[in-house]
N, C-alpha and C positions, 0 to 999 in steps of 0.2 A: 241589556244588562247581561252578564257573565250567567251560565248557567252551570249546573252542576259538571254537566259532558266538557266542559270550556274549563273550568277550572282542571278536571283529573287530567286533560288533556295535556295544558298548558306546566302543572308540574309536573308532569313525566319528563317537559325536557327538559328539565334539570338534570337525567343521568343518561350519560354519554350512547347506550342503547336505544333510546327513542329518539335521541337528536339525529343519530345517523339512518336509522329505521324510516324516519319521516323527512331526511332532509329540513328540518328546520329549527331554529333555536328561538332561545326568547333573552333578548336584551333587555336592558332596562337605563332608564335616567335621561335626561334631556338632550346631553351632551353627544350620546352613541349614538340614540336616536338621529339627531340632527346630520352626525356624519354620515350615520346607514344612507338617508334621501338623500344626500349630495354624490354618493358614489352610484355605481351599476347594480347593487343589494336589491331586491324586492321583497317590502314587506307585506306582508299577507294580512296581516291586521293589529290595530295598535287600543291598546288600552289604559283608561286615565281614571283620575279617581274629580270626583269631581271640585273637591278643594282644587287640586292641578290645574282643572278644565279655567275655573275661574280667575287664577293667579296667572295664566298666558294663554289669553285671548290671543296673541298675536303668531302665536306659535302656532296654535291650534289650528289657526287661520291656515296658515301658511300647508299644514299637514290636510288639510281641508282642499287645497287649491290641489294638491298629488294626486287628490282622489281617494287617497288612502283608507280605506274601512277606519272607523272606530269605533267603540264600544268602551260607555262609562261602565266603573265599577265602584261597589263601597270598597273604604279603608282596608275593612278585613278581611276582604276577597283579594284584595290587594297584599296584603300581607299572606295568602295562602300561596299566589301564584309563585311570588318575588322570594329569590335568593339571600336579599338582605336584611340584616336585621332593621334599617329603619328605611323602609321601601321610598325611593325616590316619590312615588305618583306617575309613575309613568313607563311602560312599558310595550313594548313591541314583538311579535312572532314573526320572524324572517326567514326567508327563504337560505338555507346554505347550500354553499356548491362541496360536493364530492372532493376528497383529495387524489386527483388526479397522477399516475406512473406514466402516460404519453406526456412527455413536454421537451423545451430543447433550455438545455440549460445558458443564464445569461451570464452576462462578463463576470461582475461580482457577486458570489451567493452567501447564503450564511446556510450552515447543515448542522442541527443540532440533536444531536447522540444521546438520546435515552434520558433527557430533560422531565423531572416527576414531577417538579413542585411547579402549584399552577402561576404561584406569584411570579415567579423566577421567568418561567414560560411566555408569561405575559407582556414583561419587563422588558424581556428579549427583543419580542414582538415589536414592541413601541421603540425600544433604541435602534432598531435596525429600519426602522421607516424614518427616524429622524436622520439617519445618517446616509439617506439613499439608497439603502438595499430595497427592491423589487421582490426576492425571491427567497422563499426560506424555504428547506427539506427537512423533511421531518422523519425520523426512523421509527425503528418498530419500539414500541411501548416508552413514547412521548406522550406524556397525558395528555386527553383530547383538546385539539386548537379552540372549540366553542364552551369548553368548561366556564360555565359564569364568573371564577374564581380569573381565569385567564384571559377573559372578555375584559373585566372591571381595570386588569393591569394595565392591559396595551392599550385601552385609553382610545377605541377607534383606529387603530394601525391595523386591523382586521379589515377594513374594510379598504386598501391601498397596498396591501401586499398579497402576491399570490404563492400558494400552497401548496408541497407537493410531498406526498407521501414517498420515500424510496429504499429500497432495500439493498445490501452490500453487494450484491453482483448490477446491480442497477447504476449505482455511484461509481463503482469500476469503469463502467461500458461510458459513460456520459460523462465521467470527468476526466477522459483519458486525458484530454487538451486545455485542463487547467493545473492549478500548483496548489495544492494542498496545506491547508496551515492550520496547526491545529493548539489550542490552548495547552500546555503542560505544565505539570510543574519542575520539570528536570529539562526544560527547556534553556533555550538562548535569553537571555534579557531581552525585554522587548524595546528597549530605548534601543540596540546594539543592533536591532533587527534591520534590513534593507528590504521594503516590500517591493516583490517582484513586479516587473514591469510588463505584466501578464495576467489573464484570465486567473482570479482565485476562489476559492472555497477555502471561506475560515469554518472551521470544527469547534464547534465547543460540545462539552462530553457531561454526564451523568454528576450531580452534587456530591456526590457520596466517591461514585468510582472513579471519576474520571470519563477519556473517551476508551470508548471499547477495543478490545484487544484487535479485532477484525480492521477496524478502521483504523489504531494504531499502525497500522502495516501502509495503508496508505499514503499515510503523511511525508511531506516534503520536507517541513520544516514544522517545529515546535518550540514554542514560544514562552515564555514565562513572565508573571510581570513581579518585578524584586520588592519585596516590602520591608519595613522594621520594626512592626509588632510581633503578637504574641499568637494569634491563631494561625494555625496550619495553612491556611487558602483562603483563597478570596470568594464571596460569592460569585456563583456563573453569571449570576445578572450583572452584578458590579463589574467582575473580568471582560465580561463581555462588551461593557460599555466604553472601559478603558482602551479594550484594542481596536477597538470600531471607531473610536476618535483619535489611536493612533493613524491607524490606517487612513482615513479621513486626512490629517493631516500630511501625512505624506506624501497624499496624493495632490496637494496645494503649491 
């Protein structure tokens, strides 16, 4: 069973100082669970309530055969550790990797500018594994990749995409040999766009500001997508998913 030391443990990584302090976060729900053991993740130990235990035998099984530690817990221990308001039964502490600044950048990347909200962040996450991106950058003050709030979005795209933390003279040096494209709103229409037939980094920028003035300068080309409503902009997640299935298609 969960002991006191287990429980204060296991909520501290809830805030983005102990997750990275310890190298490890805490998922939760069957689903994430399931994709974590299918990928190269290692989880260090998993925790169930025992209504859970009993409603998937089969699962259990199977997290049984990994080898994987486990440890029952009651409901309300459950409810102490877990982020949500009505806790799946089921949770895991996994090992995170470090946001790495050695890496070689690939053909198509996605580099996202001072992205706060974790929903948006997360959403990102998940349309850019469905549409084949590998590789996301992450700038300085992108709220943290293992935010529960940002795990819950991407839906296991966390665990099929790699991460790299990089800063404005970093993305200079490394993207000299790709073509820059960036979300805008005083941009090209994006139906009028012709995606280059080259190495890209699409940009997308900050909910509130846009992309940043530093990385504005970088840009090749900026893009806009035309609407006929009544607010201002589109969300980043939603824009973001638009040009990702542009792009997608153009490449077909």
């Amino acid at each position: 069973m969960l002991t006191k030391n287990d429980i204060k443990y296991l909520c501290s990584l809830n805030k983005t100082k102990f997750r990275r302090e310890n190298g490890e976060a805490l998922i939760e729900g069957k689903r994430l669970i399931d994709e974590c053991i299918e990928s190269a993740f290692c989880i260090r130990e998993l925790y169930l309530t025992e209504k859970f235990n009993e409603k998937n035998k089969v699962f259990i099984k199977e997290i049984n055969s990994n080898g994987i530690p486990l440890k029952l817990c009651s409901c309300k221990d459950m409810e102490r550790i877990s982020n949500q308001k009505q806790p799946p039964g089921i949770a895991a502490k996994i090992q995170i990797k470090p946001l790495k600044k050695k890496f070689q950048l690939k053909k198509n990347v996605l580099y996202l500018d001072k992205i706060t909200d974790p929903g948006n962040l997360g959403t990102l996450f998940r349309t850019a594994s469905w549409f084949g991106y590998k590789q996301i950058l992450i700038s300085e003050n992108c709220t943290d990749i293992w935010n529960p709030k940002v795990v819950r979005s991407a839906a296991g795209a966390h665990f099929h995409l790699d991460f790299h933390f990089i800063d404005l003279e970093d993305i200079k040096r490394k993207g000299k040999n790709h073509i820059f494209i960036g979300a805008d709103i005083n941009g090209i229409k994006l139906s009028d766009f012709k995606l280059p037939l080259k190495k890209i980094i699409l940009v997308l920028g900050n909910e509130a500001h846009g992309i940043s003035r530093q990385i504005q300068k970088l840009l090749n080309h900026k893009i806009t997508i035309t609407g006929s409503g009544k607010p201002e902009s589109l969300n980043v997640a939603v824009a973001g998913g638009i040009i990702m299935n542009y792009f997608n298609n153009s490449n077909t």
